[in-house]
C-alpha positions in Angstrom: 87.6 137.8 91.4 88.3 137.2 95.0 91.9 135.9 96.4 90.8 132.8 96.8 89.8 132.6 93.4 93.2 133.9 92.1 95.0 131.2 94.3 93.2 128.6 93.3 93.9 129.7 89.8 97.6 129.5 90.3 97.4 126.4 92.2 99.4 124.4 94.7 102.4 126.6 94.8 100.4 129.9 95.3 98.9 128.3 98.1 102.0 127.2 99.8 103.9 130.4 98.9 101.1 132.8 100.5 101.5 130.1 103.9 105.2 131.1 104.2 104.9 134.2 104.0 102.3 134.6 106.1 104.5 132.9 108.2 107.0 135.2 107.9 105.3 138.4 107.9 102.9 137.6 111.2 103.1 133.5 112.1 99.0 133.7 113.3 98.2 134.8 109.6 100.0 131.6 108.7 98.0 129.2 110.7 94.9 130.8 109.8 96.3 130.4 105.8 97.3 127.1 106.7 93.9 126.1 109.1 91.7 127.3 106.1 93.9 125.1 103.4 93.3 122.0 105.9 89.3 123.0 106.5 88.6 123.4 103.1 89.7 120.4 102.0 92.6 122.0 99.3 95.5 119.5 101.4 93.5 116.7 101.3 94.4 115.8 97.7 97.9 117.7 97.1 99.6 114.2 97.4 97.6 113.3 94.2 99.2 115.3 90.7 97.3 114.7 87.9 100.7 115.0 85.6 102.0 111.8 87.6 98.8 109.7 88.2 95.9 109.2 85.4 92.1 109.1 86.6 91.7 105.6 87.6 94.5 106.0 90.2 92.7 108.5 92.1 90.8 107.3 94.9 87.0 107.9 94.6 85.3 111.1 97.0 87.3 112.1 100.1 89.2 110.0 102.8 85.9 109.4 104.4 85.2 106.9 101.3 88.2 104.8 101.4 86.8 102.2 103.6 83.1 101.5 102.0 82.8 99.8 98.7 80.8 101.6 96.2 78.6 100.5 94.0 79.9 100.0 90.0 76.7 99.8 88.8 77.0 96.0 87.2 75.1 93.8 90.0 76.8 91.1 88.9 80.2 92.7 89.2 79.3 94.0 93.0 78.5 90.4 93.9 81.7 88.5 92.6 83.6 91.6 94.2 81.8 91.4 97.8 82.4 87.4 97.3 85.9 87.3 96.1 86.6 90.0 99.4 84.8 87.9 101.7 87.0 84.9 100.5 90.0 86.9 100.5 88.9 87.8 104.3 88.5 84.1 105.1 92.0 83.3 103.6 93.7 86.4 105.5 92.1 85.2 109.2 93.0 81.3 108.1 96.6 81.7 107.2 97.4 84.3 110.4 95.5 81.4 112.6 98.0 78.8 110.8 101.3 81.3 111.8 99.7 82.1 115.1 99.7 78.1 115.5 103.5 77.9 114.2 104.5 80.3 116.8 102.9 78.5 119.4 104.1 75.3 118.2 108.0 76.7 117.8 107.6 78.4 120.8 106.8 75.1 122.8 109.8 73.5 121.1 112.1 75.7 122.2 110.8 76.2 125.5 110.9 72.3 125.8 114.4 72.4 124.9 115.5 75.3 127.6 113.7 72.9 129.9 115.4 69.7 129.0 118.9 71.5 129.1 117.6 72.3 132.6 117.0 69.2 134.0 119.3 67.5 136.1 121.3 64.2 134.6 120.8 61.1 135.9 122.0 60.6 140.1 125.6 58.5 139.8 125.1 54.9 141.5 127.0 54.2 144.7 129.1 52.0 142.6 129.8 54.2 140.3 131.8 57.1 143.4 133.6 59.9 141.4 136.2 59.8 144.1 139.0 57.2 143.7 139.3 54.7 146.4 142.7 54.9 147.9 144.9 51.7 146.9 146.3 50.6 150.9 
């Protein structure tokens, strides 16, 4: 049985105890430990513990995966999911057109209002002179 073996046998904290002190002993050994954990894929799914999460938590194949849908295997099922996510795409790009069109609409309001406070008031008539006229 080969180290890697052994490691993998002892799991997550083997792995991380033989990067430090790797580290420790001769920091170049550690990258290497810790380039090969990354390569290999053994980081990719140390966020996921099966003691915390059951099986139908885990996210199916690699990272990769996350973004196509898979097939279930029910035709039916795959068609109301792709049709329910297409109308739930439809709702998301209606309701942020509806908030971009609020913002516009309360940004016009208020920059109608900084323009109105702007504005100069009315011009006073010639009858109506801020300056008293002198009584003699």
């Amino acid at each position: 049985m080969g180290i890697v073996e052994r490691l993998d046998d002892y799991g997550k904290p083997a792995w991380i105890a033989t990067m430090v002190l790797a580290f420790i002993v001769f920091w170049p050994a550690g990258l290497l430990v810790l380039f090969y954990l990354y390569r290999s894929g053994r980081m990719a799914d140390w966020h996921l513990d099966e003691r915390r999460i059951g099986r139908w938590h885990r996210p199916c194949g690699t990272r990769r995966d996350y973004g196509r849908q898979r097939s279930s295997g029910n035709s039916a099922f795959d068609d109301y999911r792709a049709e329910t996510l297409r109308r739930l795409e439809d709702e998301q790009r209606e309701f942020t057109e509806f908030l971009d069109q609020l913002r516009k609409a309360k940004d016009k309001a208020e920059f109608d209002q900084f323009m109105a406070s702007r504005r100069p008031g009315p011009a006073p008539d010639a009858g109506d002179s801020p300056v008293p006229e002198s009584g003699h």
